[in-house]
N, C-alpha and C positions, 0 to 999 in steps of 0.2 A: 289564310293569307300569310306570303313567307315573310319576311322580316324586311325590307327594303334592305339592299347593299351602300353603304356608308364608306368614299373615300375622300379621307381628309388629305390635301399635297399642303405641305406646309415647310419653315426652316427655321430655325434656330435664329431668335433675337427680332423675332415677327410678334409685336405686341396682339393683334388681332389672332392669329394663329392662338395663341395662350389664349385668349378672350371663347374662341370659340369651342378649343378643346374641352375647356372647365363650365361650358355652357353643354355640349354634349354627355360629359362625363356626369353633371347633376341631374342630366333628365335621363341616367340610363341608358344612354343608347351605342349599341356597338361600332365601331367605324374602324377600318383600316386606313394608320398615319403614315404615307409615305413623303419621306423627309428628302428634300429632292434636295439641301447639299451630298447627300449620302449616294446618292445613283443618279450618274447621268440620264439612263434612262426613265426617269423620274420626269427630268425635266423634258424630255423629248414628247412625255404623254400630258405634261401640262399644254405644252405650245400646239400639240395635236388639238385639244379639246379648245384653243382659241384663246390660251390664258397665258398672261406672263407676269400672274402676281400668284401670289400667297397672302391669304390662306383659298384655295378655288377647293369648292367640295361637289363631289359626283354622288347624287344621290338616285340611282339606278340609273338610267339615262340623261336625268338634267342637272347642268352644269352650274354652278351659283359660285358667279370672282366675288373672290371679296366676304367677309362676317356678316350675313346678314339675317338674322336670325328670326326674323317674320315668316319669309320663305323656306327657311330651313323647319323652322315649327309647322308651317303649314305642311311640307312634302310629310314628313316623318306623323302628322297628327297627332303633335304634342300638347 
C-alpha cells in the first residue's frame, strides 16, 4: 500500500499551522506545505475544497479544517 498523499495549506503566524507541522514532522510523515500567502492559487484550492481557514489538511481525498490531530492519526494510522 502506497503512502497516503499529505497536503498541508497553511500561512505564516498561524499558531495551529506550527502546532501541526511539528506534530507531523515528529511522527515521520511526508506532507506537501502549501503556503497560501505565497500563491493565489493556494488559496483558490483551499475555498474549492470548502475551507477558509488554516491550517485545512487533504489527506488523499479527505478534507480535515482545522489541527485536529485524532483524525489526522487515525487517517495516516499513527
Amino acid at each position: 500500500m502506497s503512502e497516503p498523499k499529505v497536503i498541508l495549506y497553511s500561512q505564516p503566524g498561524c499558531p495551529p499551522c506550527g502546532a501541526e507541522k511539528e506534530f507531523l514532522d515528529s511522527q515521520g510523515v511526508e506532507y506537501e506545505e502549501r503556503n497560501i500567502r505565497e500563491d493565489p492559487e493556494y488559496v483558490q484550492q483551499l475555498q474549492e475544497l470548502g475551507s477558509h481557514s488554516t491550517p485545512t489538511t487533504v489527506i488523499d481525498d479527505e478534507v480535515i479544517i482545522g489541527f485536529d490531530r485524532e483524525k489526522i492519526s487515525e487517517l495516516l494510522d499513527l
